[in-house]
N, CA and C atoms as a LAMMPS dump frame, in Angstrom:
ITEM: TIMESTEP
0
ITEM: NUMBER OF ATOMS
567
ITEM: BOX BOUNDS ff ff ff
-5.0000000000000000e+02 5.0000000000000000e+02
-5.0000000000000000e+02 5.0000000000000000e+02
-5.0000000000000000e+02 5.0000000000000000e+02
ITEM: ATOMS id mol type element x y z
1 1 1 N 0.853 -1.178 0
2 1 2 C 0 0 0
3 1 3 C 0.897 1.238 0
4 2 1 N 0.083 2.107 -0.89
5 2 2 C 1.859 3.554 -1.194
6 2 3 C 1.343 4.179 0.02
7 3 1 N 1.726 5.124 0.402
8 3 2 C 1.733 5.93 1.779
9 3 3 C 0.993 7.016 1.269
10 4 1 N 0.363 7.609 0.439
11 4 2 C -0.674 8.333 0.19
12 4 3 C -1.682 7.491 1.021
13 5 1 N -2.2 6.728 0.382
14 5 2 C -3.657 5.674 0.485
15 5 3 C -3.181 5.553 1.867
16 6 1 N -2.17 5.392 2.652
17 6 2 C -2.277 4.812 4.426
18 6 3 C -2.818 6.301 4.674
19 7 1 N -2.105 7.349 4.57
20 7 2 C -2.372 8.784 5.205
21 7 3 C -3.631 8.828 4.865
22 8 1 N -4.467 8.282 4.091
23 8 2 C -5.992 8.983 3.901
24 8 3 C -6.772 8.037 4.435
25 9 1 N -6.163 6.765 4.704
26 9 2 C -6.99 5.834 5.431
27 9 3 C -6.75 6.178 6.759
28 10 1 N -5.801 6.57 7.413
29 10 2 C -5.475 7.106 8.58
30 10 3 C -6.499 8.518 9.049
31 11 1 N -6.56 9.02 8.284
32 11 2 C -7.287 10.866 7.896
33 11 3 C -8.771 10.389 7.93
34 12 1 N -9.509 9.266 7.448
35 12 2 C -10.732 9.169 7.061
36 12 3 C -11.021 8.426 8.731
37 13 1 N -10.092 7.754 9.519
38 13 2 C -10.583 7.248 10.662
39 13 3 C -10.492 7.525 11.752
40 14 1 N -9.458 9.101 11.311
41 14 2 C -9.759 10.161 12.47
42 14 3 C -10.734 10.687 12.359
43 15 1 N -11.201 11.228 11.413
44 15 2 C -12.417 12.394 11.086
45 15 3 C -14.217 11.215 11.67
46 16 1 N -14.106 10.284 11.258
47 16 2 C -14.725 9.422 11.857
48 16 3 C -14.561 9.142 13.014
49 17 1 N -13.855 9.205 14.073
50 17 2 C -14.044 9.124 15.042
51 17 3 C -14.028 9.877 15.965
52 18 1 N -13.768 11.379 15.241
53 18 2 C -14.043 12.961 15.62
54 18 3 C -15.666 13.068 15.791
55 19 1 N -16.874 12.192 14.612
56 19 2 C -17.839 12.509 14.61
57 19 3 C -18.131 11.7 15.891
58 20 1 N -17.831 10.389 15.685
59 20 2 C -18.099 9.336 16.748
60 20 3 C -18.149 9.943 18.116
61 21 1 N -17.175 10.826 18.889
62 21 2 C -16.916 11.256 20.143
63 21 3 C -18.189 12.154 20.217
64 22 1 N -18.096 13.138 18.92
65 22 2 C -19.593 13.894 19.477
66 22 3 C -19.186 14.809 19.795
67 23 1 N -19.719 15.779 20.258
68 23 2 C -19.617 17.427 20.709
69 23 3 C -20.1 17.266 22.69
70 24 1 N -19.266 18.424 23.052
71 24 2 C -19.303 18.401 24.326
72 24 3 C -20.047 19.143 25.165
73 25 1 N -21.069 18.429 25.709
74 25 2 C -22.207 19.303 26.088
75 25 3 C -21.709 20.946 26.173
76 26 1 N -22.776 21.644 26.144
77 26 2 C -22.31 22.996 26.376
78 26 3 C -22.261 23.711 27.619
79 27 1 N -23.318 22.865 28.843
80 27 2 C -22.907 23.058 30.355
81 27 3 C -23.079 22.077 31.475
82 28 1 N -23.081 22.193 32.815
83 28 2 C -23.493 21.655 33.431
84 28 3 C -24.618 21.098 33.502
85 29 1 N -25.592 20.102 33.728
86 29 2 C -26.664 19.96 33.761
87 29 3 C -27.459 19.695 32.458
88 30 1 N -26.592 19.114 31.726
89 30 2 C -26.587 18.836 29.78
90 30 3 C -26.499 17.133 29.875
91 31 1 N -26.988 16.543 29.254
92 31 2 C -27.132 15.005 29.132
93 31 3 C -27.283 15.072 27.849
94 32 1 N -26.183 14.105 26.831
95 32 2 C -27.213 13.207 25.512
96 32 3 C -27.854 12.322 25.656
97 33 1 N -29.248 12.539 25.614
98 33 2 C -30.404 10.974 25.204
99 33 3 C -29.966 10.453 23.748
100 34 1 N -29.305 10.914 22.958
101 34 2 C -29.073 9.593 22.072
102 34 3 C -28.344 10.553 20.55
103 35 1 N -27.598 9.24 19.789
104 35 2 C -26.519 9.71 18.864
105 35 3 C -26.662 9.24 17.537
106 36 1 N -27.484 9.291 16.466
107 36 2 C -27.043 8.671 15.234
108 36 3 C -26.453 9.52 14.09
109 37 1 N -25.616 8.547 13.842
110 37 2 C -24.282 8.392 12.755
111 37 3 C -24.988 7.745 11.158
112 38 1 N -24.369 8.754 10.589
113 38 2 C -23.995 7.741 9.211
114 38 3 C -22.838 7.96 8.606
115 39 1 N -22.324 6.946 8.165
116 39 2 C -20.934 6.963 7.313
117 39 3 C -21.102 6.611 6.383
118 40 1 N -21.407 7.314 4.906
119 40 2 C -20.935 6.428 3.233
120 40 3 C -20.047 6.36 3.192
121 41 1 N -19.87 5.751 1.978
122 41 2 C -18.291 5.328 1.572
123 41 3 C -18.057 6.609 0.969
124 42 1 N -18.781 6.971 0.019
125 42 2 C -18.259 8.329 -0.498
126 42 3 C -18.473 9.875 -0.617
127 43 1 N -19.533 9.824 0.704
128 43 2 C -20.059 11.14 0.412
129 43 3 C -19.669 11.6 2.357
130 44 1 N -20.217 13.196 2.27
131 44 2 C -19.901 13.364 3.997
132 44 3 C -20.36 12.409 5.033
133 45 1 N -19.868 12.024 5.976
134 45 2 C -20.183 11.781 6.921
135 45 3 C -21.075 12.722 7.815
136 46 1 N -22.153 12.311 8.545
137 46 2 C -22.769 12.818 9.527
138 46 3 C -23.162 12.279 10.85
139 47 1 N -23.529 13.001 12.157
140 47 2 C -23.903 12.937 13.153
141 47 3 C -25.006 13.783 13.393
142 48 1 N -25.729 13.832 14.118
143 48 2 C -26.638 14.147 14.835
144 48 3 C -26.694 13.762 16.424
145 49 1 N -27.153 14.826 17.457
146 49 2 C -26.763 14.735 18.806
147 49 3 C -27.846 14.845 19.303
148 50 1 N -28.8 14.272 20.342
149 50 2 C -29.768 15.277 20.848
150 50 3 C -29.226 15.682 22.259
151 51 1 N -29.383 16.368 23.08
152 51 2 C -29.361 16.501 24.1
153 51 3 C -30.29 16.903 25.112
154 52 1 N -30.624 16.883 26.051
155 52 2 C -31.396 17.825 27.532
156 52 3 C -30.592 18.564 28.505
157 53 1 N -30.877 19.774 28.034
158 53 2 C -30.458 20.59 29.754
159 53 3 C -31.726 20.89 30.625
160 54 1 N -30.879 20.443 31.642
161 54 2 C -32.001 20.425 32.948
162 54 3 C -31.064 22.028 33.695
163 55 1 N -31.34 22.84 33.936
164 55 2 C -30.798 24.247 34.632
165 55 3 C -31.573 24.431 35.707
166 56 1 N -31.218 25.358 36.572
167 56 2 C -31.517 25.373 38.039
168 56 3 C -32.394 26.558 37.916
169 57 1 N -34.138 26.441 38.329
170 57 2 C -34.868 27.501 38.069
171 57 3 C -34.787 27.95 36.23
172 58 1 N -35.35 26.39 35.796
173 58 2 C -35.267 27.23 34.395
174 58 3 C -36.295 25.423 33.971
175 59 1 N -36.716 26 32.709
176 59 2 C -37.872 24.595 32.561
177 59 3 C -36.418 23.709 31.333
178 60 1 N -36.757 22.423 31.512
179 60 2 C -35.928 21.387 30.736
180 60 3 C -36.395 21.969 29.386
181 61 1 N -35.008 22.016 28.792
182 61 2 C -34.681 22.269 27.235
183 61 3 C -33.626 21 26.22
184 62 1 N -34.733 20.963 25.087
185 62 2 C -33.53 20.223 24.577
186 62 3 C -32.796 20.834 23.334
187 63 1 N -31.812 20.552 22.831
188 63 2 C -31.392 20.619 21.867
189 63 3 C -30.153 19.319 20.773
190 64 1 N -30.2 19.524 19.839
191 64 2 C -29.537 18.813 18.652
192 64 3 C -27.876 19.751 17.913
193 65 1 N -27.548 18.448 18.105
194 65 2 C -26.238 19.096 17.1
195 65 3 C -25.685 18.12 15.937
196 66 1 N -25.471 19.036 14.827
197 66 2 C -25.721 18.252 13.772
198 66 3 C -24.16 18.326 13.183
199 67 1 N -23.531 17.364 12.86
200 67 2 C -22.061 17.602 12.943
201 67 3 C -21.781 16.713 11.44
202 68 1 N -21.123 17.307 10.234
203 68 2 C -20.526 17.027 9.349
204 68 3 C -19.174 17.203 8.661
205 69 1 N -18.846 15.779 8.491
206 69 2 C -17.233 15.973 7.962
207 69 3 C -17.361 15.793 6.931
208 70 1 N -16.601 16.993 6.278
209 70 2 C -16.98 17.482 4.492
210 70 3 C -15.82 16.469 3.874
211 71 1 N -16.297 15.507 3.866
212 71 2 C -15.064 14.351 2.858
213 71 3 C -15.35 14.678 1.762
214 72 1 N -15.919 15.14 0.783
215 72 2 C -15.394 16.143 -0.377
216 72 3 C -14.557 17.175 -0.436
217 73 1 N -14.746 17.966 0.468
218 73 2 C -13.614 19.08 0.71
219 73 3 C -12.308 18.334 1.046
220 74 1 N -11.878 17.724 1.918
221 74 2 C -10.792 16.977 2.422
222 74 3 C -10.295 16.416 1.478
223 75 1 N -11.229 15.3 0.851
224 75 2 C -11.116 14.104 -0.427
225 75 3 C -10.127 14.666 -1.23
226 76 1 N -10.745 16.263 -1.757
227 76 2 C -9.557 16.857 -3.025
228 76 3 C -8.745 16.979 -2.784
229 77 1 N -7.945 17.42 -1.197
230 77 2 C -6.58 17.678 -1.453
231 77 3 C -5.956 16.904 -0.579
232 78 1 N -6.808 15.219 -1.187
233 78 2 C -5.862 13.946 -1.757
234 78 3 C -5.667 13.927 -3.062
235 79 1 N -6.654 14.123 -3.569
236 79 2 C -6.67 13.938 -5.409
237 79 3 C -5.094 13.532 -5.609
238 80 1 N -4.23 14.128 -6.513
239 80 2 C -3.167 13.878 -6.328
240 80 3 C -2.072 14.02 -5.333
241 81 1 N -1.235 13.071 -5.939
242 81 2 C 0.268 13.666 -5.461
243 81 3 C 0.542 15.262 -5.294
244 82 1 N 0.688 16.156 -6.599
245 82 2 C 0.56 17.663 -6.921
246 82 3 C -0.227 17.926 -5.542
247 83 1 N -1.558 17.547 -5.673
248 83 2 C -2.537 18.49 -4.84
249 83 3 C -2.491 18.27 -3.542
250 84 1 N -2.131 17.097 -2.959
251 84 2 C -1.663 16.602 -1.305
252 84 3 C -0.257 17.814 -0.975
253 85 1 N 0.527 18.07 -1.713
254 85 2 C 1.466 18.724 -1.465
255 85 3 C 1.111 20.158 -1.148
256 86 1 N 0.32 21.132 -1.912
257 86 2 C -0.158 22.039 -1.502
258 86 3 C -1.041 22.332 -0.498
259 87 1 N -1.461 21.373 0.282
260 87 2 C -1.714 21.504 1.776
261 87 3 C -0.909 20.992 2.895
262 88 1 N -0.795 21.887 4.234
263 88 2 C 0.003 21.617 5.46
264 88 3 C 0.307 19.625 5.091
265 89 1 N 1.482 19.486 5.876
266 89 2 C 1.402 18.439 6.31
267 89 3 C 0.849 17.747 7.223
268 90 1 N 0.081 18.48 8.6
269 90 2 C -0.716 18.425 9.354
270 90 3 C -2.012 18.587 8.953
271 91 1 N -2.983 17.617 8.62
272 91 2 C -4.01 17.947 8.068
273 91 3 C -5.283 17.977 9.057
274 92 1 N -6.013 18.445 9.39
275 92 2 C -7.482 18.22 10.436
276 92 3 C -8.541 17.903 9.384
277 93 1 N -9.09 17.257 9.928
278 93 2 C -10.69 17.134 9.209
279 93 3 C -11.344 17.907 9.361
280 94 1 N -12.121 18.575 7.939
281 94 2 C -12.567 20.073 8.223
282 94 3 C -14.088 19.55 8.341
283 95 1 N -14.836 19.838 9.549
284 95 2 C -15.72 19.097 10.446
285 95 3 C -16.608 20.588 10.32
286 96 1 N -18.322 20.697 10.607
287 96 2 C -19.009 21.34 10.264
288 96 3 C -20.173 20.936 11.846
289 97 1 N -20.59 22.065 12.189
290 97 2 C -21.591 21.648 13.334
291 97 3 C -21.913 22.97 13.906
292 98 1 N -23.615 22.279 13.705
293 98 2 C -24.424 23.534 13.934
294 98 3 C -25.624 22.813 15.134
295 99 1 N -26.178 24.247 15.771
296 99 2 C -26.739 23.588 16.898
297 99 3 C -27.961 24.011 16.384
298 100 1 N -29.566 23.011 17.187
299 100 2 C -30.242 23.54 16.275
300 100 3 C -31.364 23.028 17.968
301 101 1 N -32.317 24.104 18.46
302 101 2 C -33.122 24.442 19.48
303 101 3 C -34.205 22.908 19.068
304 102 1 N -34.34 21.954 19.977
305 102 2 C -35.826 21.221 19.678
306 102 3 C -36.65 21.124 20.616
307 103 1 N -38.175 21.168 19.731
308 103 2 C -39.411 21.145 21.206
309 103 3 C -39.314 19.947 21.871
310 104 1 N -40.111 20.177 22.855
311 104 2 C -39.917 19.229 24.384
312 104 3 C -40.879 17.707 23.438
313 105 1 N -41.433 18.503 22.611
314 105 2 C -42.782 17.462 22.555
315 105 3 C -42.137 16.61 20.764
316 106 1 N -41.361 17.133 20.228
317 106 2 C -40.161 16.634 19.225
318 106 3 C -39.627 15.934 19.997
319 107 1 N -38.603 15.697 21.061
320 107 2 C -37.595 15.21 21.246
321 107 3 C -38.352 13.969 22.118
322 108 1 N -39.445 13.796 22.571
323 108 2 C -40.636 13.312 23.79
324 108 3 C -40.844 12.142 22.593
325 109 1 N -41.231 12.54 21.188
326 109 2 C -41.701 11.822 20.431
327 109 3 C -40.601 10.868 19.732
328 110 1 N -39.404 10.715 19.471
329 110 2 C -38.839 10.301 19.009
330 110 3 C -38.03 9.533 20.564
331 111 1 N -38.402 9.827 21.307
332 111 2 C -37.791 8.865 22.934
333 111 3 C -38.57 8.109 22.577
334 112 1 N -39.905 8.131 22.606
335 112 2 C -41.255 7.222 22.97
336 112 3 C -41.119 5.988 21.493
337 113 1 N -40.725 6.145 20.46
338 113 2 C -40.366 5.217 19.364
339 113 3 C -39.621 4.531 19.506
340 114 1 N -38.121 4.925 20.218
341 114 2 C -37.402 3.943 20.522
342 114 3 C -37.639 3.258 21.982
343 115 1 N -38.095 3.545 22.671
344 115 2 C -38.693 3.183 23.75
345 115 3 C -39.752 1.864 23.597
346 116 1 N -40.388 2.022 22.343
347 116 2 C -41.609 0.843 22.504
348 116 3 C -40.916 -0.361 21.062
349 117 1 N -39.217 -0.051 21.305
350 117 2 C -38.797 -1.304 20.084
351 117 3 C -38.523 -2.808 21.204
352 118 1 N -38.334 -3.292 20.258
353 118 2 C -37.896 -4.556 20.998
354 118 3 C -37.421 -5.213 20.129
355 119 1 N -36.124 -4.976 20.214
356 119 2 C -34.824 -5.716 18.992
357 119 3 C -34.362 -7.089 19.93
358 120 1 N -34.155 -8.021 18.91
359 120 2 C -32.848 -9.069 19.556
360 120 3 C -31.433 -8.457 20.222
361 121 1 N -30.665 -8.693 20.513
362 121 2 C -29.11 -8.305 21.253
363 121 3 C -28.175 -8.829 20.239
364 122 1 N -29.045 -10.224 19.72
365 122 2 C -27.62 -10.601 18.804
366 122 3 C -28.684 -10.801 17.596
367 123 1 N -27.807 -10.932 16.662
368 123 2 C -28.037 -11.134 15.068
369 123 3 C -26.738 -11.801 14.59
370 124 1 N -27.127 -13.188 13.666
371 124 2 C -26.526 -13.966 13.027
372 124 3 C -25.378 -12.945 12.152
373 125 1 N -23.924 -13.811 12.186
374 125 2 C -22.795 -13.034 11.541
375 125 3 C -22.79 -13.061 10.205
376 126 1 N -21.92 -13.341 9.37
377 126 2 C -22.335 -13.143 8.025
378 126 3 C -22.154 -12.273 7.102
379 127 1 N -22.909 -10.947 6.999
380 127 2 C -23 -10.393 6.243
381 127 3 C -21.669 -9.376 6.216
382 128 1 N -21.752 -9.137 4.84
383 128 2 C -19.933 -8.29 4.475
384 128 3 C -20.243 -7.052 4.028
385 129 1 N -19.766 -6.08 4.442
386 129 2 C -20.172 -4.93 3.388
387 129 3 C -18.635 -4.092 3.17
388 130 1 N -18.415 -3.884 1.638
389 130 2 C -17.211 -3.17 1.403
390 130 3 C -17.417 -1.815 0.922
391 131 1 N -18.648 -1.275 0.539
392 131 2 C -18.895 0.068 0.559
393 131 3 C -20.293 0.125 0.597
394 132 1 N -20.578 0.929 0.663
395 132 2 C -22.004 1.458 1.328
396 132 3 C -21.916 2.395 2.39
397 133 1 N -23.077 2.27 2.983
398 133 2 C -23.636 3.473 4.313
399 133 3 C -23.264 2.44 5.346
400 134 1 N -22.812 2.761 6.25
401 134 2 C -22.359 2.446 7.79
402 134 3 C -23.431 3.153 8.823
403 135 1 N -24.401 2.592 9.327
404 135 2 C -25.091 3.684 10.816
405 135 3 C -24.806 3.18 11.532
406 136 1 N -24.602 3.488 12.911
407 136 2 C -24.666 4.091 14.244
408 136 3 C -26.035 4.574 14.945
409 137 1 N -26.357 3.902 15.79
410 137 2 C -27.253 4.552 16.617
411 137 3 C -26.847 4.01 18.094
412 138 1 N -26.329 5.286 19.37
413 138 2 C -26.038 5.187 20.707
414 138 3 C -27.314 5.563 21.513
415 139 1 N -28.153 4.735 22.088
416 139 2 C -29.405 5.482 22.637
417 139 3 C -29.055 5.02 24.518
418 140 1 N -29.451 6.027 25.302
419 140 2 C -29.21 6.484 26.563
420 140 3 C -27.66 7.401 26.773
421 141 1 N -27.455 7.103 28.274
422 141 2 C -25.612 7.959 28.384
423 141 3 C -24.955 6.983 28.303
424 142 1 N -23.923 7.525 28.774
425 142 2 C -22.207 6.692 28.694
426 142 3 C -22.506 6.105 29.771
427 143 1 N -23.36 6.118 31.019
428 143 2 C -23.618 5.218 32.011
429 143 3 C -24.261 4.092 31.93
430 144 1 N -25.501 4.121 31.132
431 144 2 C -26.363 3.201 30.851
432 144 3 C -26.979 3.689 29.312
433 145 1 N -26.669 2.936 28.297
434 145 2 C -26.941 3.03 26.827
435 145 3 C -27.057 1.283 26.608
436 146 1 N -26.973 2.135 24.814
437 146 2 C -26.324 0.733 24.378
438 146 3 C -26.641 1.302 22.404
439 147 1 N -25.463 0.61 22.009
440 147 2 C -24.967 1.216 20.95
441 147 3 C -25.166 0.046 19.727
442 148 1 N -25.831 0.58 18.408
443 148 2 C -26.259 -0.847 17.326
444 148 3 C -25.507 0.066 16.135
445 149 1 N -25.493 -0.79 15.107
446 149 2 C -24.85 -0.582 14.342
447 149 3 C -24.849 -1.461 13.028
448 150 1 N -25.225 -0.97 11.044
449 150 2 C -25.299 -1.949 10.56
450 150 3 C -24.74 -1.257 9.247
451 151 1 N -24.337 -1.882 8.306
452 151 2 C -23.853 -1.256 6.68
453 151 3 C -24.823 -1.62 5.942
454 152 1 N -25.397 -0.812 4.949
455 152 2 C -26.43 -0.74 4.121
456 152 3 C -27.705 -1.715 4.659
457 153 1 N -27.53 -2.55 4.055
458 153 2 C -29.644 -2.968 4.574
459 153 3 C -29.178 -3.698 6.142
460 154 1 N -29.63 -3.124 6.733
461 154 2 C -30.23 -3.561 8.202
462 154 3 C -30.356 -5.393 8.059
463 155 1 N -29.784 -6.023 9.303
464 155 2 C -30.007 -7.423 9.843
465 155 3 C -31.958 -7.197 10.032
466 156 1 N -32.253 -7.85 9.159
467 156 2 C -33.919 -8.159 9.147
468 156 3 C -34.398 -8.319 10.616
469 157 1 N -33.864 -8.66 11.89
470 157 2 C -34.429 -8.171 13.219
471 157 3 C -34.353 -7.247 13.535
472 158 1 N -33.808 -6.325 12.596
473 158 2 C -33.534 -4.775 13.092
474 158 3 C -34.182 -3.752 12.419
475 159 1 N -35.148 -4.848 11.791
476 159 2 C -35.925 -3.676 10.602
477 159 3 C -36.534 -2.644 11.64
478 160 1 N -36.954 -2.63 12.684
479 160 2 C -38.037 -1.784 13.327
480 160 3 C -36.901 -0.505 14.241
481 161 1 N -35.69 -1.223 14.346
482 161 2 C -34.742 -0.021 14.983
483 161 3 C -34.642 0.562 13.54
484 162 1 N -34.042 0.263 12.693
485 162 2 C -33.581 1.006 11.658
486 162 3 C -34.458 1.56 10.894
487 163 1 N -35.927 1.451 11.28
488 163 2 C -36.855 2.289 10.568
489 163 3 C -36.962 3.646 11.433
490 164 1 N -36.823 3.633 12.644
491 164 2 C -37.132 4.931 13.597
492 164 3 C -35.854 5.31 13.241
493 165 1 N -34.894 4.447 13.14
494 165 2 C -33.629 5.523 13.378
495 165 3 C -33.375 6.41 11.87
496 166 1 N -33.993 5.516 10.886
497 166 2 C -34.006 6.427 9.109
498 166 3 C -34.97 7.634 9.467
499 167 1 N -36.338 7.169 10.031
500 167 2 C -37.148 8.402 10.273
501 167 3 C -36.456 9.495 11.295
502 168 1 N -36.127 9.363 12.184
503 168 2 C -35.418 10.142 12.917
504 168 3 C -34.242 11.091 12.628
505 169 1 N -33.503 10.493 11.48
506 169 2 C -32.986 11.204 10.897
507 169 3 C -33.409 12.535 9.948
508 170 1 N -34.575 11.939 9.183
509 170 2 C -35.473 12.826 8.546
510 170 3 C -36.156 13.768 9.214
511 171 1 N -36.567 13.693 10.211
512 171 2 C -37.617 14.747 11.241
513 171 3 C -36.513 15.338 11.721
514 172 1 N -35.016 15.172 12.349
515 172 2 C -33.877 16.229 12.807
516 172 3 C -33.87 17.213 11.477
517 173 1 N -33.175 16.539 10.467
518 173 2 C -32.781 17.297 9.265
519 173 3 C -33.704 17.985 8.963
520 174 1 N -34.922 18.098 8.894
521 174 2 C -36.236 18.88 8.793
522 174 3 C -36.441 19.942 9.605
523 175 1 N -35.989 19.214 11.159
524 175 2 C -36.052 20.316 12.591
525 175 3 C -34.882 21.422 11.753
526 176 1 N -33.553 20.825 11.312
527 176 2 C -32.615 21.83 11.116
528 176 3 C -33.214 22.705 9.762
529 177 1 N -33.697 22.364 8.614
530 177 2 C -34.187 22.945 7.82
531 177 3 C -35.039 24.195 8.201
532 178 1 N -35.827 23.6 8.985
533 178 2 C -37.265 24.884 9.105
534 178 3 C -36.152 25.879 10.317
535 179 1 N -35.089 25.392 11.085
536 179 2 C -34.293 26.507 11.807
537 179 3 C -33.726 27.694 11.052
538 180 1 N -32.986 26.76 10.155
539 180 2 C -32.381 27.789 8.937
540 180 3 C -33.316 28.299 8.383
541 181 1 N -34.394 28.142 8.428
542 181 2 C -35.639 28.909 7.05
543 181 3 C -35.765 29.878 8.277
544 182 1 N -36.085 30.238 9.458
545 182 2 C -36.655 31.205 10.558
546 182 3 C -35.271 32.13 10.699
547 183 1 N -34.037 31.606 11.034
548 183 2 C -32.842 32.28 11.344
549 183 3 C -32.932 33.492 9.84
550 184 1 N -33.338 32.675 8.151
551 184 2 C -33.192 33.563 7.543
552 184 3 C -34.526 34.541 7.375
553 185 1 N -35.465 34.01 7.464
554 185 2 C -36.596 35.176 8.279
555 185 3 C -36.206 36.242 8.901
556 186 1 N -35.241 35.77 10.649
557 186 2 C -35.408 36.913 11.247
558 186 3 C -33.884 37.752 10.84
559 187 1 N -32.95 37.635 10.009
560 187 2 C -32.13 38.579 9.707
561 187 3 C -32.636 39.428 8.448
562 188 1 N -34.04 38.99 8.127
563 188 2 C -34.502 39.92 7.131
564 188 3 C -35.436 41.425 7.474
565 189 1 N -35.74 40.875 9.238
566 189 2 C -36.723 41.603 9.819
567 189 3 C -36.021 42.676 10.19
């Protein structure tokens, strides 16, 4: 293997595991209820965070953070030899994350889905995947969770996690959509 291809395989499993760690609550009294990931083979990587702050004399708030590593941007200056050279030798993964406010009764609704699954623990080995989508889904804390994980089509006992967790993805990205549509509202006002 030439040492280009190690440095970008090296580069692609930091930046992946930059998303993996997640963002750090923003205060005291901040908990994540839960984390899903996707990884393609060839397009950005993403995360999504939810969190709850509970504050002292203040009503429980939640919020989401939506975190993307632009592996297109990065990708090019692998392209070549030529083009690896014109960037630092120290490279970071240029990582993207925006926070985005969600209602009590949003974040209530998507607990209560994964709440009423009932997956197996194990699923038969087997299956290979060499490119495709990779997900991630971490649901509870680092105290008490528990973390699944599958590449392109879902282990058929997992159809019912991996349907909340596809929808769930869609209703965040939506939450973040209609944020950005109001944020550009109110800088027009």
């Amino acid at each position: 293997m030439d040492e280009d291809l190690k440095e970008w395989i090296e580069f692609e499993r930091n930046a992946r595991e930059i998303i993996r760690r997640g963002t750090v609550p923003d205060s005291a009294g901040t908990l994540r209820l839960f984390q899903l990931l996707v990884f393609p083979s060839f397009d950005p990587a993403i995360g999504w965070e939810v969190f709850q702050r509970r504050l002292p004399s203040k009503p429980v708030a939640y919020y989401g953070t939506h975190t993307i590593w632009r592996r297109d941007v990065d990708g090019a200056k692998f392209r070549t030899p030529m083009e690896r050279l014109r960037h630092p030798r120290l490279l970071h993964p240029t990582i993207e994350t925006k926070v985005v406010e969600l209602s009590c009764a949003l974040v209530e609704s998507i607990l209560n889905r994964f709440r009423s699954l009932t997956i197996p623990g194990y699923v038969e080995p087997g299956r290979i995947c060499l490119d495709g989508t990779r997900y991630e889904i971490s649901l509870g804390s680092v105290f008490d969770g528990a973390r699944y994980y599958w590449s392109n089509d879902r282990p058929p006992e997992w159809k019912h996690l991996s349907g909340a967790a596809l929808e769930t993805l869609r209703v965040l990205d939506s939450a973040a959509e209609s944020a950005k549509a109001q944020d550009g509202r109110d800088s027009l006002a």
